[in-house]
N, C-alpha and C positions, 0 to 999 in steps of 0.2 A: 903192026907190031904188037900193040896193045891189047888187043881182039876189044876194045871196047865198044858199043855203040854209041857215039859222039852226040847223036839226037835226043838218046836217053834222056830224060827227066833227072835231075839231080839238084842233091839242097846244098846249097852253099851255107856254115853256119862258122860265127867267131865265138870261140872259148870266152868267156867272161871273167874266170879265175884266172889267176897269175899262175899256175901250176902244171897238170901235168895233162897228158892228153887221153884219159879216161873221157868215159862220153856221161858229163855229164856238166854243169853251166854252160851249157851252149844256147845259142840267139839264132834263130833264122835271120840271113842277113837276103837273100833270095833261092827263088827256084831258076830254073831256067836248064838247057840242052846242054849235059856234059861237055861236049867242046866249046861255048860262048862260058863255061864258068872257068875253066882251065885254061884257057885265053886272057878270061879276064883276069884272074890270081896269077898269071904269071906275067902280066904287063902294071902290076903293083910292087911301089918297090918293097924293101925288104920289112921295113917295119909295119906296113899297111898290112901285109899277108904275114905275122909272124902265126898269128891267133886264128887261123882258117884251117877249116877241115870242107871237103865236100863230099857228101854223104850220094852213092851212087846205088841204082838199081840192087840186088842179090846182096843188100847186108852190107857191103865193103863200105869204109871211110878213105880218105884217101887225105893224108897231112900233107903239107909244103913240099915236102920233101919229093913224094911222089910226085904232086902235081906238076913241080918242075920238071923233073924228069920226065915226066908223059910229055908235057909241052918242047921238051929242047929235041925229042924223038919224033914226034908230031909233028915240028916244024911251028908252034904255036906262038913261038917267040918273038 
């Protein structure tokens, strides 16, 4: 569905500000294969993952919101 590549290389990183989702206080939290980071943000419960972004191949960021969504179409859940 995604056309993602699950293997990809992607940065897991948590906002550090209290505010808004501009890229910018953000923290490498790890690297690791697009599908094991969106696996693992979606088996986090809600307040663990409010402050994640994971930053994928081609530029895109991808917030909570997505990443659930990838994960509950995925089967990641």
């Amino acid at each position: 569905m995604s056309g993602l590549d699950w293997q990809a290389q992607a940065t897991l990183h948590q906002r550090d500000d209290d505010g808004s989702e501009m890229q910018y206080n953000f923290s490498v939290v790890k690297k690791g294969p697009l599908g094991e980071l969106v696996r693992e943000v979606a088996g986090m419960d809600a307040e663990a993952r409010a402050r994640l972004v994971i930053d994928v191949p081609g530029g895109k960021s991808l917030n909570v919101g997505e990443i659930l969504e990838l994960a509950k179409v995925e089967g990641f859940e």
